[in-house]
PDB file of N, CA, C and O in Angstrom:
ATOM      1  N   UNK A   1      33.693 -16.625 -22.188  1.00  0.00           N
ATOM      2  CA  UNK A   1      33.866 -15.298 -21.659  1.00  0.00           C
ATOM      3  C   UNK A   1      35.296 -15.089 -21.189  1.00  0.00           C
ATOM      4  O   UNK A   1      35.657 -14.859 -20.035  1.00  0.00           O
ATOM      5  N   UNK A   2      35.899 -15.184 -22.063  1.00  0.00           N
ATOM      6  CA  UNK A   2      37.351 -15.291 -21.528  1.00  0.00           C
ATOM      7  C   UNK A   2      37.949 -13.353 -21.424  1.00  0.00           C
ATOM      8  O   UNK A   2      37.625 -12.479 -22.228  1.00  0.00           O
ATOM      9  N   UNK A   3      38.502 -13.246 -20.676  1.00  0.00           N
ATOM     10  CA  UNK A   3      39.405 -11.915 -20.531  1.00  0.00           C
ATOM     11  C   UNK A   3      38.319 -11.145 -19.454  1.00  0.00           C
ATOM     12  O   UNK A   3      38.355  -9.976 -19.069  1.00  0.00           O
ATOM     13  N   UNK A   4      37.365 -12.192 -19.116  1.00  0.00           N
ATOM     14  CA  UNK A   4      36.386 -11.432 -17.963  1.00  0.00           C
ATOM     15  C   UNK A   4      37.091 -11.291 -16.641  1.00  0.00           C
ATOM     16  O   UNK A   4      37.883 -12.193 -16.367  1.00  0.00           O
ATOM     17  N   UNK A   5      36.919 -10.187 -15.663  1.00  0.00           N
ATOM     18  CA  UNK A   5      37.274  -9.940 -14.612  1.00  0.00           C
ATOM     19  C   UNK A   5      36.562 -10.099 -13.551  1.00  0.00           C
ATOM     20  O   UNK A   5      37.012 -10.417 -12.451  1.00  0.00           O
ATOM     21  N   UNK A   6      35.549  -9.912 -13.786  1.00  0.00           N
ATOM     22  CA  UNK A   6      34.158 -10.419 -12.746  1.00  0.00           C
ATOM     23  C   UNK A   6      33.277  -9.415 -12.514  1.00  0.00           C
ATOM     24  O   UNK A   6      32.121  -9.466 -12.094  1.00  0.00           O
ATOM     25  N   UNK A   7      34.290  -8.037 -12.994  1.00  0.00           N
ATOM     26  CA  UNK A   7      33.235  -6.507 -12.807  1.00  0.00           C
ATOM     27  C   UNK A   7      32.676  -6.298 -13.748  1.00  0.00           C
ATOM     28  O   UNK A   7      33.377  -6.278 -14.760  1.00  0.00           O
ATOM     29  N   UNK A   8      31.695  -6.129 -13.865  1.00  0.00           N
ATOM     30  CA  UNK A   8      30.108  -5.403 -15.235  1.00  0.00           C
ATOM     31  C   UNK A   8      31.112  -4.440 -15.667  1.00  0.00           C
ATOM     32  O   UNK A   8      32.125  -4.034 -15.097  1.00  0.00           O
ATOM     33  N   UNK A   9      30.654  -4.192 -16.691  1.00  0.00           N
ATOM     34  CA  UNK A   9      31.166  -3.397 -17.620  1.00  0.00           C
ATOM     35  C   UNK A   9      30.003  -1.976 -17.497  1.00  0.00           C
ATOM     36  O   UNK A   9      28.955  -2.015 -16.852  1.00  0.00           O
ATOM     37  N   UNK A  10      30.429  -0.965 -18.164  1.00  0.00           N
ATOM     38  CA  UNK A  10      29.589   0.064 -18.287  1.00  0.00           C
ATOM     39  C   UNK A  10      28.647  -0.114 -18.954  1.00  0.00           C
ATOM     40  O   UNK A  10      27.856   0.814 -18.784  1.00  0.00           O
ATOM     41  N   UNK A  11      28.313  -0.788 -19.604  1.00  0.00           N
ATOM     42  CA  UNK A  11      26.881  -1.028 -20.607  1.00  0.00           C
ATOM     43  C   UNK A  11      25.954  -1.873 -19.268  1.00  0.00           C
ATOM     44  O   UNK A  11      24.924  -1.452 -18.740  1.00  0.00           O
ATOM     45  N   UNK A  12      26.547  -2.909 -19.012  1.00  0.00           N
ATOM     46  CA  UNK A  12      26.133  -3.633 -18.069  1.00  0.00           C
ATOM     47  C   UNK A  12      25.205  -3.016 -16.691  1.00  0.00           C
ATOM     48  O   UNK A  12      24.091  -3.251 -16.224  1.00  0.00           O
ATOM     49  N   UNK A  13      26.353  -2.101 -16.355  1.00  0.00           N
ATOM     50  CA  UNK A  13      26.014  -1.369 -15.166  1.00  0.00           C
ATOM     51  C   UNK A  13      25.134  -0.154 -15.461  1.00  0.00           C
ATOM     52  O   UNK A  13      24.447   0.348 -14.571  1.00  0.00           O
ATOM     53  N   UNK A  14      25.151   0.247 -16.519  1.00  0.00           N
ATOM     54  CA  UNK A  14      24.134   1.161 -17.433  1.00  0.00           C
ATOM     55  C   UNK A  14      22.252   0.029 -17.529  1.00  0.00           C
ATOM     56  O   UNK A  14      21.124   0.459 -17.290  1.00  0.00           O
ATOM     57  N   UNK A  15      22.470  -0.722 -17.754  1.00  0.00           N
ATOM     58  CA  UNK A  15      21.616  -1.540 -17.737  1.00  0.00           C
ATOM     59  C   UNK A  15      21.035  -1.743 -16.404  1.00  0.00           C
ATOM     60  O   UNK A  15      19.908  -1.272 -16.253  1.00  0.00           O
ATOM     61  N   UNK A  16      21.417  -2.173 -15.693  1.00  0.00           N
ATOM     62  CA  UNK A  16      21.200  -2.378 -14.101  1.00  0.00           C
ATOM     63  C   UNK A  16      20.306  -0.898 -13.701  1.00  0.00           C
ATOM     64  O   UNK A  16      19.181  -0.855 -13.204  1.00  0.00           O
ATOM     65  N   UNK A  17      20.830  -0.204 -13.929  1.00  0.00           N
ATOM     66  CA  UNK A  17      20.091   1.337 -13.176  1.00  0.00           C
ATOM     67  C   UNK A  17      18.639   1.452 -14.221  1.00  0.00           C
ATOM     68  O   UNK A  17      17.493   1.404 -13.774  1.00  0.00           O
ATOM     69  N   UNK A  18      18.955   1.596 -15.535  1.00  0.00           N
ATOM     70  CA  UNK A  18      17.621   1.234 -16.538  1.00  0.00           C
ATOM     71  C   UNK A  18      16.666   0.262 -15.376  1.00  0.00           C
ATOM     72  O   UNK A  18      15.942   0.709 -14.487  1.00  0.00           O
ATOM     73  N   UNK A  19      16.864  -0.813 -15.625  1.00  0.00           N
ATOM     74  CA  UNK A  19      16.398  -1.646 -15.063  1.00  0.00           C
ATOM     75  C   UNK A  19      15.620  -1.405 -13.650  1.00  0.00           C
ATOM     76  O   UNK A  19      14.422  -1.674 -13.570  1.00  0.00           O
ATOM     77  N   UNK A  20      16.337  -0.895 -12.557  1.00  0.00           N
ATOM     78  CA  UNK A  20      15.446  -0.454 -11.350  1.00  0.00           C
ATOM     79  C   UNK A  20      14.521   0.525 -11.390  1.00  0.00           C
ATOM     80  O   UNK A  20      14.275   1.494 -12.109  1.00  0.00           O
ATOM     81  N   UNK A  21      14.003  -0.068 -10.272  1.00  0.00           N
ATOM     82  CA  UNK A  21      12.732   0.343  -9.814  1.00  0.00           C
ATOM     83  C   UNK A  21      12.485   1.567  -8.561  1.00  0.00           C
ATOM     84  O   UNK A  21      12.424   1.243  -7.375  1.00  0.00           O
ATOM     85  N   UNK A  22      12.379   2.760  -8.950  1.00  0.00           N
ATOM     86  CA  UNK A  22      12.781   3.810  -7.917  1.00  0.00           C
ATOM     87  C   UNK A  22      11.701   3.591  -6.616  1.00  0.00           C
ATOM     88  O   UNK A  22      11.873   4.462  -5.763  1.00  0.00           O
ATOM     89  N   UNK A  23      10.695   2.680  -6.300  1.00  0.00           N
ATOM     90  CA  UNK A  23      10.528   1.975  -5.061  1.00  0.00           C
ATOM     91  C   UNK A  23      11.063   1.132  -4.376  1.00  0.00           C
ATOM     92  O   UNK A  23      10.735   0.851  -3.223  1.00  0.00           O
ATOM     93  N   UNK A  24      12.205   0.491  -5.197  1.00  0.00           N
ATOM     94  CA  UNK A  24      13.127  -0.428  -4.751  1.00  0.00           C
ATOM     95  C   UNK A  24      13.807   0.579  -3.796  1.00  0.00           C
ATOM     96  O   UNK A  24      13.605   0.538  -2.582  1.00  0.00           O
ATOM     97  N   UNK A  25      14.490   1.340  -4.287  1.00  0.00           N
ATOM     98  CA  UNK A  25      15.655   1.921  -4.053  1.00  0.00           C
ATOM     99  C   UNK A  25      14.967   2.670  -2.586  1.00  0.00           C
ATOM    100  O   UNK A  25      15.620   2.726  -1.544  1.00  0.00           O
ATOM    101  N   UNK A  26      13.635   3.188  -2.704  1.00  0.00           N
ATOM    102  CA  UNK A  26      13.188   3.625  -1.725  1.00  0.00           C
ATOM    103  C   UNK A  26      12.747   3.047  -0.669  1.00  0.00           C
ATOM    104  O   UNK A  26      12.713   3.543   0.457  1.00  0.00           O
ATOM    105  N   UNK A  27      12.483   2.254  -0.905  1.00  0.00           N
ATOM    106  CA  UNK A  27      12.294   0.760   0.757  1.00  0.00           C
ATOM    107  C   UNK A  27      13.637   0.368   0.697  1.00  0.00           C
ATOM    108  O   UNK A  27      13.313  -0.539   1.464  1.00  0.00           O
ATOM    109  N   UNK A  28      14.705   0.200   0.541  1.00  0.00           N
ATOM    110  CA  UNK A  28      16.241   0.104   0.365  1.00  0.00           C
ATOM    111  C   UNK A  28      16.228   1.135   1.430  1.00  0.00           C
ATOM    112  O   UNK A  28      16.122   1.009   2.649  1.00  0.00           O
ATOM    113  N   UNK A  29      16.357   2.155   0.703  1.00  0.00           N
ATOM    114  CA  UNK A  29      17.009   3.860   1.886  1.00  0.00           C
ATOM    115  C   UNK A  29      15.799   3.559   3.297  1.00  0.00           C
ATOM    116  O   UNK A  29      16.226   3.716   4.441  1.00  0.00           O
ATOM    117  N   UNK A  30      14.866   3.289   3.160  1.00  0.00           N
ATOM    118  CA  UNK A  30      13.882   3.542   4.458  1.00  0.00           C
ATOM    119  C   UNK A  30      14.339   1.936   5.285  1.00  0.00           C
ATOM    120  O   UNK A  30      14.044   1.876   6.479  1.00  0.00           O
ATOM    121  N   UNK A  31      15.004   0.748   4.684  1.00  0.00           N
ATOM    122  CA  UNK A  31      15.647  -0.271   5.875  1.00  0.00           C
ATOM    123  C   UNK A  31      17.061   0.189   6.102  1.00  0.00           C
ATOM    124  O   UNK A  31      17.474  -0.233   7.182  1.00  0.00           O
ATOM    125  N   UNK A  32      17.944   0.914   5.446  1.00  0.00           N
ATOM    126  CA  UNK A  32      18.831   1.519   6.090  1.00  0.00           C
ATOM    127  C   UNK A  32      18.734   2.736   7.162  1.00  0.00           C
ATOM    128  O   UNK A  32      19.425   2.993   8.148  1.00  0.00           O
ATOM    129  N   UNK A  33      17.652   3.362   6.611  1.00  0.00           N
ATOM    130  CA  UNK A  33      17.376   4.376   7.889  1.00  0.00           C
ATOM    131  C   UNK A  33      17.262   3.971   9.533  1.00  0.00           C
ATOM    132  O   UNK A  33      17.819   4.378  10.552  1.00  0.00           O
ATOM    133  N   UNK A  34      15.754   2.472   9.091  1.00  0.00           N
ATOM    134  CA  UNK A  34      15.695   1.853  10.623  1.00  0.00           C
ATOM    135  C   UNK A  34      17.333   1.341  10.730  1.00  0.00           C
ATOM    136  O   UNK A  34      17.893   1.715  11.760  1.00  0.00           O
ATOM    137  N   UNK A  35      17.759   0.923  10.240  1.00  0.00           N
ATOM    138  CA  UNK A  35      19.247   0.181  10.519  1.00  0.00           C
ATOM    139  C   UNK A  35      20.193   1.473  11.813  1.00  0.00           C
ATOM    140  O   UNK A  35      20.696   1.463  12.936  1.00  0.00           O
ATOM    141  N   UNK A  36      19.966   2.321  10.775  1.00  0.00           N
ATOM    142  CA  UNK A  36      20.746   3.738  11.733  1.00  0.00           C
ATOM    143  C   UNK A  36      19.573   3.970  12.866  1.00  0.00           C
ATOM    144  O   UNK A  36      19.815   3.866  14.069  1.00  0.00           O
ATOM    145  N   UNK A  37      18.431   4.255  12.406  1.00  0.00           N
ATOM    146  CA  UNK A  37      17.990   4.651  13.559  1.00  0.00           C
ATOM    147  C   UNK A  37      17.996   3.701  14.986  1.00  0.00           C
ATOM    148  O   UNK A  37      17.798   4.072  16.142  1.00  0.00           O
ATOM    149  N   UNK A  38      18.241   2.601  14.562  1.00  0.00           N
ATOM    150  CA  UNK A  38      18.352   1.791  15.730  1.00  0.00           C
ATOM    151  C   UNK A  38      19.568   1.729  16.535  1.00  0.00           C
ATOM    152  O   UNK A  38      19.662   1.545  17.749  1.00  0.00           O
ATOM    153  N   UNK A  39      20.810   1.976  15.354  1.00  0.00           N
ATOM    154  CA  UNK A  39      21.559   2.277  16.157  1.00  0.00           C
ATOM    155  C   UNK A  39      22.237   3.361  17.084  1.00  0.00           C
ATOM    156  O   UNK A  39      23.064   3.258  17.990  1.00  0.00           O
ATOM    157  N   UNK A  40      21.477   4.615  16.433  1.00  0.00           N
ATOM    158  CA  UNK A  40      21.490   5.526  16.703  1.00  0.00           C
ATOM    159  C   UNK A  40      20.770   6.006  18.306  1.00  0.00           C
ATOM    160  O   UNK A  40      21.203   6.773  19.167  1.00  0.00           O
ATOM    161  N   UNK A  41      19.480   5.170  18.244  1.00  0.00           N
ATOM    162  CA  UNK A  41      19.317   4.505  19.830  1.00  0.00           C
ATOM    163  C   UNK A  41      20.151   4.051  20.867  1.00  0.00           C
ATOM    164  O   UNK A  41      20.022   4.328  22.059  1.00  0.00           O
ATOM    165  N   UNK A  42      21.272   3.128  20.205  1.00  0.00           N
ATOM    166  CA  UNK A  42      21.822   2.142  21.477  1.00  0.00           C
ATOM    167  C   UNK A  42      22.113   3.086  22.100  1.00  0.00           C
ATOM    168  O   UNK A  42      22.309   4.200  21.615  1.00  0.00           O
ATOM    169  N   UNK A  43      22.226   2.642  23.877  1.00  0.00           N
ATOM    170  CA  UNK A  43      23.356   3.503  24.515  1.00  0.00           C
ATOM    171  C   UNK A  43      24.829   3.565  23.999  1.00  0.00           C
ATOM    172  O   UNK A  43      25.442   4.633  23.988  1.00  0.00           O
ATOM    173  N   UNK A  44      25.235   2.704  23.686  1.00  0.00           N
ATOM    174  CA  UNK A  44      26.820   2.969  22.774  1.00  0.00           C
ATOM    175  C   UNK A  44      27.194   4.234  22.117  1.00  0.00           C
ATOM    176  O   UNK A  44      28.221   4.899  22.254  1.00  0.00           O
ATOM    177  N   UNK A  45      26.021   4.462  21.279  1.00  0.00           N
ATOM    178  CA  UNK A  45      25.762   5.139  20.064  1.00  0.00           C
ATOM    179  C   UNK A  45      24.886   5.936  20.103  1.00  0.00           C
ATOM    180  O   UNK A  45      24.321   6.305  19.073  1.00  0.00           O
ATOM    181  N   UNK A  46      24.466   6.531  21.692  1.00  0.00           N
ATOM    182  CA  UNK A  46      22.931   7.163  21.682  1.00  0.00           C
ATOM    183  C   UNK A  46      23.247   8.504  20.936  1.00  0.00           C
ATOM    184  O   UNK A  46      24.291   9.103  21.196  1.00  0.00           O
ATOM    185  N   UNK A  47      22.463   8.924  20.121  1.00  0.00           N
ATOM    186  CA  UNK A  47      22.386  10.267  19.066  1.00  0.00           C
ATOM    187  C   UNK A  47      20.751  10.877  18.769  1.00  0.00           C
ATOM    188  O   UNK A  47      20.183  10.960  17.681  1.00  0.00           O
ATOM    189  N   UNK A  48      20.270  11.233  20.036  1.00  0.00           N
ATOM    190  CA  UNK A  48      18.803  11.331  19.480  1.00  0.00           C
ATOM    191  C   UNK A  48      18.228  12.100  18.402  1.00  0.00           C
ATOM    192  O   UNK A  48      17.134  11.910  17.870  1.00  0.00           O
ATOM    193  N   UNK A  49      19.506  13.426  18.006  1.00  0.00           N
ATOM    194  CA  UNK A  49      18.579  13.805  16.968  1.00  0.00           C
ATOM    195  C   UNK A  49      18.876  12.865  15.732  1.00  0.00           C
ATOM    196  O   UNK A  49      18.147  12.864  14.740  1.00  0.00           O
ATOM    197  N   UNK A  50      19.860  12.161  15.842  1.00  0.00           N
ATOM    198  CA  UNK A  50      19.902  11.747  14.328  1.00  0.00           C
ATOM    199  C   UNK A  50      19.066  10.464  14.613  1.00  0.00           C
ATOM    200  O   UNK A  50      18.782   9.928  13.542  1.00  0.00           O
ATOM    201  N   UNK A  51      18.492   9.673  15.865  1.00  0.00           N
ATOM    202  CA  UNK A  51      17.161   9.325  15.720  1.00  0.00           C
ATOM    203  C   UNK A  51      16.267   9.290  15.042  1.00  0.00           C
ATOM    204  O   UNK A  51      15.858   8.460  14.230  1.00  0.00           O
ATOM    205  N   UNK A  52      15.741  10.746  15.555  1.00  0.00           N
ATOM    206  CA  UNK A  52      14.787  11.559  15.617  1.00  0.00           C
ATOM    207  C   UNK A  52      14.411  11.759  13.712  1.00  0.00           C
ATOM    208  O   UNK A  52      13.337  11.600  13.132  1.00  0.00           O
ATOM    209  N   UNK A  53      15.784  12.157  13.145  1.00  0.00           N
ATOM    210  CA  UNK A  53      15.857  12.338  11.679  1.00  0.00           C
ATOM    211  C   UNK A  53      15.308  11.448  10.627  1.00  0.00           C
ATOM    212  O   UNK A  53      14.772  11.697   9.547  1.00  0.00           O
ATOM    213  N   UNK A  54      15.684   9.974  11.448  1.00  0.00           N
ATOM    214  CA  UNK A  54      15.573   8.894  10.626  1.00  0.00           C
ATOM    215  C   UNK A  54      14.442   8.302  10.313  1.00  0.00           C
ATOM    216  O   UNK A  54      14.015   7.846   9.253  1.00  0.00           O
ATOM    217  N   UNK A  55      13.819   8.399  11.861  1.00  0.00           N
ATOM    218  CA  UNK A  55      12.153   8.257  11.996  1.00  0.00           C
ATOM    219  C   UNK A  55      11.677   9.041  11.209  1.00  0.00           C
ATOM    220  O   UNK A  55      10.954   8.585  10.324  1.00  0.00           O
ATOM    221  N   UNK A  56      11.876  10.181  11.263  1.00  0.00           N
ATOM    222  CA  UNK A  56      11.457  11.355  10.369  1.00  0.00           C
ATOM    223  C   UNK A  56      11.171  11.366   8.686  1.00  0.00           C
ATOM    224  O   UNK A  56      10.337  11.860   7.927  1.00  0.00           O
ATOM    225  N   UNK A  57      12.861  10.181   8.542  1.00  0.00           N
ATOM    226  CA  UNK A  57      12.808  10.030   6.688  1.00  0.00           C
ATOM    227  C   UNK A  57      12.220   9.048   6.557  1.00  0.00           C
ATOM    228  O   UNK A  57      11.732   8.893   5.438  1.00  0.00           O
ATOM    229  N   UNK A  58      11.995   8.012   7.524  1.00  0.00           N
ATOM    230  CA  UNK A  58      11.209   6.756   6.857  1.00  0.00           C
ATOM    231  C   UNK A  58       9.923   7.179   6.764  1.00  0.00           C
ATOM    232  O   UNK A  58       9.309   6.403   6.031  1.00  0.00           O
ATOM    233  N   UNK A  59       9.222   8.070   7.178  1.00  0.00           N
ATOM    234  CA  UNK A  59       8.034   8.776   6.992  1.00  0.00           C
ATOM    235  C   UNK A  59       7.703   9.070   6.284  1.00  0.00           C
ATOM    236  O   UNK A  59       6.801   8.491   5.678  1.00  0.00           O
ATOM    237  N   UNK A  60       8.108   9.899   6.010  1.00  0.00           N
ATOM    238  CA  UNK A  60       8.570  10.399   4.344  1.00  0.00           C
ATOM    239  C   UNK A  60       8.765   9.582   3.201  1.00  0.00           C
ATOM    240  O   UNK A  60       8.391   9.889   2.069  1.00  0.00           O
ATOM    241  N   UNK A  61       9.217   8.784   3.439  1.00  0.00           N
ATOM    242  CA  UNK A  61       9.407   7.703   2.627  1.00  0.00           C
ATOM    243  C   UNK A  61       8.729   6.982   1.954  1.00  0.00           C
ATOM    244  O   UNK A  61       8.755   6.678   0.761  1.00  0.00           O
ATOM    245  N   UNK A  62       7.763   6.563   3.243  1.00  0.00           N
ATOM    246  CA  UNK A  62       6.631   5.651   3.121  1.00  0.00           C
ATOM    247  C   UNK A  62       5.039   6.147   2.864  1.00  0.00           C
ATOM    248  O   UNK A  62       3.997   5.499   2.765  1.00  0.00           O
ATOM    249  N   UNK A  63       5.431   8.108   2.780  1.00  0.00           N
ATOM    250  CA  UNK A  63       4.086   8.569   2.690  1.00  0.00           C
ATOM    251  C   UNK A  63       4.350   8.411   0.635  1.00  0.00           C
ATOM    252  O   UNK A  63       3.326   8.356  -0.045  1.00  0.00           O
ATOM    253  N   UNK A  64       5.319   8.374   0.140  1.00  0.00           N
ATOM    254  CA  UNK A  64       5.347   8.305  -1.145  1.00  0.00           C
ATOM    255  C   UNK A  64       5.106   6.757  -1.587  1.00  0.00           C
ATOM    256  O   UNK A  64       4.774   6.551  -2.755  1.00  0.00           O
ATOM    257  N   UNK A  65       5.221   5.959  -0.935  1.00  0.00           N
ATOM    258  CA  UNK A  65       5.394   4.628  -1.752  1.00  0.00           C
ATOM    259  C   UNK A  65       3.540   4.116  -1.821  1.00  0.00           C
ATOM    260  O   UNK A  65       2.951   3.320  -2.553  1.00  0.00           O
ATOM    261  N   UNK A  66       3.016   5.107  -0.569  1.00  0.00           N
ATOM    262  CA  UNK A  66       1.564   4.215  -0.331  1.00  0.00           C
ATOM    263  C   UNK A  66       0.855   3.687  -1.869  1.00  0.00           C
ATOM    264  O   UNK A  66       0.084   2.729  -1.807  1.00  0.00           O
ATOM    265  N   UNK A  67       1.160   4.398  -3.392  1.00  0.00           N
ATOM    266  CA  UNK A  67       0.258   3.074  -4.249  1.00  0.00           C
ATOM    267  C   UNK A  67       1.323   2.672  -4.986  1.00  0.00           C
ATOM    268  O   UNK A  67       1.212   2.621  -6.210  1.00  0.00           O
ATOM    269  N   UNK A  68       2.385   2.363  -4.421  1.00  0.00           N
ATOM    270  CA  UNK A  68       4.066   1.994  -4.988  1.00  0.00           C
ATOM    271  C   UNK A  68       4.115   0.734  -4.742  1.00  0.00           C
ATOM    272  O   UNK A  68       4.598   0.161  -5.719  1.00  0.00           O
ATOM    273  N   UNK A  69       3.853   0.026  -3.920  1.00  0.00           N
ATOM    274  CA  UNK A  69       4.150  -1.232  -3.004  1.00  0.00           C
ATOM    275  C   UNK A  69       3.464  -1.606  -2.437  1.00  0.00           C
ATOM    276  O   UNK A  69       2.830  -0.846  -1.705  1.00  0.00           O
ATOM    277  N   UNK A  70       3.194  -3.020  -2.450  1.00  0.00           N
ATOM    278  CA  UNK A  70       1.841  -3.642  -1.809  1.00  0.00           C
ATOM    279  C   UNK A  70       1.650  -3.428  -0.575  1.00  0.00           C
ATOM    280  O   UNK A  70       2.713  -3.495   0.042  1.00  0.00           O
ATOM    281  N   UNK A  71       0.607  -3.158   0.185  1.00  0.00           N
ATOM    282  CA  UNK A  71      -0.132  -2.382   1.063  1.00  0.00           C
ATOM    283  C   UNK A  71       0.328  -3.352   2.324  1.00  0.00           C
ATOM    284  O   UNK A  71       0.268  -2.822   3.434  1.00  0.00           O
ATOM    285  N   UNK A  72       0.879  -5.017   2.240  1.00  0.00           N
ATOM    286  CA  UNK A  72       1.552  -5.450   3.604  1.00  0.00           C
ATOM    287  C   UNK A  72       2.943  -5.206   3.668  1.00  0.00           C
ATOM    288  O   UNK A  72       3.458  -5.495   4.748  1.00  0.00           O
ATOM    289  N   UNK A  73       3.804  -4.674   2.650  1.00  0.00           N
ATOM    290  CA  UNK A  73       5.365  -4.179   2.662  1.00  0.00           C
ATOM    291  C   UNK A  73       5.095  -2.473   3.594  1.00  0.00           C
ATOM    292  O   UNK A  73       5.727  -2.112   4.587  1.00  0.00           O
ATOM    293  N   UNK A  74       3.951  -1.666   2.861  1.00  0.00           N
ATOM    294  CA  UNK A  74       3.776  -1.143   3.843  1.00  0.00           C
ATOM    295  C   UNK A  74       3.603  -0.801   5.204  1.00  0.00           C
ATOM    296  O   UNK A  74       4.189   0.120   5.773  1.00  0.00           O
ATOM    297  N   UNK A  75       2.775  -1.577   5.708  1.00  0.00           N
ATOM    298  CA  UNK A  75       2.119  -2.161   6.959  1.00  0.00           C
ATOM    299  C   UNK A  75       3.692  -2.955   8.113  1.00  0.00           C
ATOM    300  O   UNK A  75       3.725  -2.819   9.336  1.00  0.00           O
ATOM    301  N   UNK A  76       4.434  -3.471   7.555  1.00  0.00           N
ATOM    302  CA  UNK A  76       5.666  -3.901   8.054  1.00  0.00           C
ATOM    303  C   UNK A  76       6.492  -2.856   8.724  1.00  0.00           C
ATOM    304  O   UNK A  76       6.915  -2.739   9.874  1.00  0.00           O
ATOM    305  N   UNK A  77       6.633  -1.801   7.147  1.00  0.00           N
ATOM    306  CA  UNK A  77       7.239  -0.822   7.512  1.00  0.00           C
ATOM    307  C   UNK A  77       6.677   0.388   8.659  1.00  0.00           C
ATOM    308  O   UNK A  77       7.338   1.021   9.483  1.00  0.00           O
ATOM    309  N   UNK A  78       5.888   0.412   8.500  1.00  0.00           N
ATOM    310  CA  UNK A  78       5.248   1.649   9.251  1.00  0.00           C
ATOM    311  C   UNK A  78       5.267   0.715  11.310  1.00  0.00           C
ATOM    312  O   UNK A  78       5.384   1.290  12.392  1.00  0.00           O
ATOM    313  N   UNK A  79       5.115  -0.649  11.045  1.00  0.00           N
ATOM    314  CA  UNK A  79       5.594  -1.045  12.443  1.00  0.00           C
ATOM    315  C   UNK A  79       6.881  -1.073  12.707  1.00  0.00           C
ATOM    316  O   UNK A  79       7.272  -1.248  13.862  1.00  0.00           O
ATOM    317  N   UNK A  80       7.768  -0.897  11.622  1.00  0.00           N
ATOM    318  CA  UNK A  80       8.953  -0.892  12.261  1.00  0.00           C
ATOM    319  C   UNK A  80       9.038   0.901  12.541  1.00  0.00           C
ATOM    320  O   UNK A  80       9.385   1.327  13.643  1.00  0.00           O
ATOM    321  N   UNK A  81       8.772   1.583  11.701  1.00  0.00           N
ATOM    322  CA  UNK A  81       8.437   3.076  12.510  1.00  0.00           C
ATOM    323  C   UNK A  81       8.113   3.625  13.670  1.00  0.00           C
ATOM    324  O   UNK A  81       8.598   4.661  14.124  1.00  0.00           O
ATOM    325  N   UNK A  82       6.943   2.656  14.382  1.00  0.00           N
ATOM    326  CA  UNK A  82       6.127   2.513  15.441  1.00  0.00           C
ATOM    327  C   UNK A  82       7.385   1.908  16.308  1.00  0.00           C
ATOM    328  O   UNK A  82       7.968   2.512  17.208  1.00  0.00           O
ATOM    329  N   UNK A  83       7.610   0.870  15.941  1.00  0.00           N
ATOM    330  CA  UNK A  83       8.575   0.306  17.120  1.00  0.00           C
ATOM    331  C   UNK A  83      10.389   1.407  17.114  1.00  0.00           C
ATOM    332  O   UNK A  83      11.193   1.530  18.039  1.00  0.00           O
ATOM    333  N   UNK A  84      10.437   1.959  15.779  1.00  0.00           N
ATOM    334  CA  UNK A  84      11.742   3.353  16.340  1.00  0.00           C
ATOM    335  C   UNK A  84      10.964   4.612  17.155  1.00  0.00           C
ATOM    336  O   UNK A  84      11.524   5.526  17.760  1.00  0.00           O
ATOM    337  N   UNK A  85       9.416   4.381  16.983  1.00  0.00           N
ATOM    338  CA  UNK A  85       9.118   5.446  17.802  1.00  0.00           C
ATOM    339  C   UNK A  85       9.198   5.229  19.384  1.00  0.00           C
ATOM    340  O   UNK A  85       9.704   6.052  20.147  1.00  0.00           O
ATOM    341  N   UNK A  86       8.523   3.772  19.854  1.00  0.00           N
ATOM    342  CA  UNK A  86       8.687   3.690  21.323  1.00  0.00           C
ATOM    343  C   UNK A  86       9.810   3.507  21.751  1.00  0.00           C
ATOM    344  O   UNK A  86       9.865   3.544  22.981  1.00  0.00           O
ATOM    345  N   UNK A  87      11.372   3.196  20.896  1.00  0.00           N
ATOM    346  CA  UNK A  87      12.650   3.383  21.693  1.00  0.00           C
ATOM    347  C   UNK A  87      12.833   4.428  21.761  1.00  0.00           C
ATOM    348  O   UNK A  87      13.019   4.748  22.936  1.00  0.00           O
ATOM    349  N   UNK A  88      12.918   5.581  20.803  1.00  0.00           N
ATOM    350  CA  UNK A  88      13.123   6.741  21.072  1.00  0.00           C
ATOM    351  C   UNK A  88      12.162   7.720  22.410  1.00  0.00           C
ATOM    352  O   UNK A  88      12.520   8.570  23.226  1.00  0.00           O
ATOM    353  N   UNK A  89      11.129   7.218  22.166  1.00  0.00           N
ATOM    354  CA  UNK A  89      10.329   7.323  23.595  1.00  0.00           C
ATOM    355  C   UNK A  89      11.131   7.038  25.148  1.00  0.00           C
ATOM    356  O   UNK A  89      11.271   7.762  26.133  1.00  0.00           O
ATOM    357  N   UNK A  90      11.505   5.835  24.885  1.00  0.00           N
ATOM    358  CA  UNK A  90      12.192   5.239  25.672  1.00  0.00           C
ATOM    359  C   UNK A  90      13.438   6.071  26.167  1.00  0.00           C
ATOM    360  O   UNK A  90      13.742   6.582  27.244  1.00  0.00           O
ATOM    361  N   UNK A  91      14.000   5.994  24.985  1.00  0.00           N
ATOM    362  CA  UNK A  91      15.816   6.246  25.023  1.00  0.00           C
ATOM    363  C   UNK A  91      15.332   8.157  25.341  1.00  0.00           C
ATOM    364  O   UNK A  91      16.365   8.812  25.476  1.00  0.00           O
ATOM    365  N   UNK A  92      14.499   8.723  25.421  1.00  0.00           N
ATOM    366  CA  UNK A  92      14.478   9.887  26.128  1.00  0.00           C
ATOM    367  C   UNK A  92      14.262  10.566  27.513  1.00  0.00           C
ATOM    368  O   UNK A  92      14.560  11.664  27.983  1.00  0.00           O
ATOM    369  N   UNK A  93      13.433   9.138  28.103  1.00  0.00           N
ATOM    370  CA  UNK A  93      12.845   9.015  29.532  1.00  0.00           C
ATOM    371  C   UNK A  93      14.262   9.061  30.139  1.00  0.00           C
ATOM    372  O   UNK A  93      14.414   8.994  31.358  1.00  0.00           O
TER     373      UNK A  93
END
């Protein structure tokens, strides 16, 4: 493989997107959401509506995946929902 650079090529990277799985991508966006929404909690960083938003999209999220993804990837997720719901509970008191 000589004259390789280390970056995929467009066929390559054309391939890759073929290849996924639009539940991937969607439990992807719904652990970046908790990611923000948590931080979006800290006091550092407190932002409740964009909280509020995030909780909101992982909801959403996860009301589409229910016969997408096995029913304990679910179950994970929806506690980590539960647990952005009682900080935000929290972080409003």
């Amino acid at each position: 493989m000589e004259g390789k650079t280390g970056e995929p090529s467009a066929e390559e990277m054309l391939e890759a997107v073929r290849s996924m799985k639009v539940a991937d991508l969607l439990l992807s966006t719904a652990a970046t959401l908790a990611q923000l929404g948590f931080a979006k909690l800290d006091e550092s960083t407190r932002d409740l509506e964009q909280a509020r938003l995030a909780i909101e999209g992982m909801k959403a999220l996860l009301s589409s995946l229910e016969e997408a993804v096995p029913a304990e990837v679910l179950r994970d997720f929806h506690q980590v929902v539960a647990n952005l719901q009682l900080s935000y509970a929290k972080a409003v008191e």
